[in-house]
N, C-alpha and C positions, 0 to 999 in steps of 0.2 A: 742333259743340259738344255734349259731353255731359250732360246734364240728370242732376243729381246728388240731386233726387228733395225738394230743400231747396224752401221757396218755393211761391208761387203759379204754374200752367202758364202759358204764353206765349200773349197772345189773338192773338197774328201780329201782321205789320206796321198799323202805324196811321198815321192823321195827330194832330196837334198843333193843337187850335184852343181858344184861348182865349176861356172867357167871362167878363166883371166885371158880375155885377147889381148893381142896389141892393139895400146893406145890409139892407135890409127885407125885401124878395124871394128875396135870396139866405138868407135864414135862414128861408123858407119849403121853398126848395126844397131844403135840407140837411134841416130835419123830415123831408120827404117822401118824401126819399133813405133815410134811416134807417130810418122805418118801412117801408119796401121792402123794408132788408136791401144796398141797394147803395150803391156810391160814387156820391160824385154824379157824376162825370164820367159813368157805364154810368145813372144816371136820367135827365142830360140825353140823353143817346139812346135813352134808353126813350121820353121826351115826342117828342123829331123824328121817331123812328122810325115811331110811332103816326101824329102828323098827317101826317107824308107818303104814310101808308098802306102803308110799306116794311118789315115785321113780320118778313124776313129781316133784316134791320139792328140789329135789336134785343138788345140783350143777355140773356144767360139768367138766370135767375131764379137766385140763390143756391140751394146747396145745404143740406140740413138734415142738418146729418151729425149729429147728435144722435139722430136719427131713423134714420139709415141703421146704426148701430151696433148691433151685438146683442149688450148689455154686459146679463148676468143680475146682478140685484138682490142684495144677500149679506144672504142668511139670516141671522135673531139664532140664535148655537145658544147651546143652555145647559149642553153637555159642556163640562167642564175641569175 
């Protein structure tokens, strides 16, 4: 299948595991998620990943494309 350039890239095959915290907890770890920059699905594997000591596992850290862009500022001119 060709990749039409639309979209997020493919993180490859995965599994499917559901988790349900308590309402409490679970709106702990969506802050935490946020201020990350990730979905919570990629923070709860950023937390498993950590205490199992498996750092290959781990998701990559959002990109900062803001930062990767070399968009020059526009000049005020006062020609016209």
């Amino acid at each position: 299948m060709a990749r039409n350039g639309i979209g997020r890239p493919s993180k490859g095959e995965r599994d499917a595991i559901l988790a349900k915290p308590p309402v409490t907890f679970g709106a702990i770890l969506k802050e935490n998620a946020d201020k990350e920059g990730l979905s919570y699905g990629d923070y709860l594997l950023l937390l498993a990943a950590e205490r199992l000591n498996m750092p290959q596992y781990a998701p990559k850290p959002p990109r900062d494309r803001a930062a990767e862009l070399d968009i020059p500022r526009e000049a005020s001119s006062a020609a016209a």
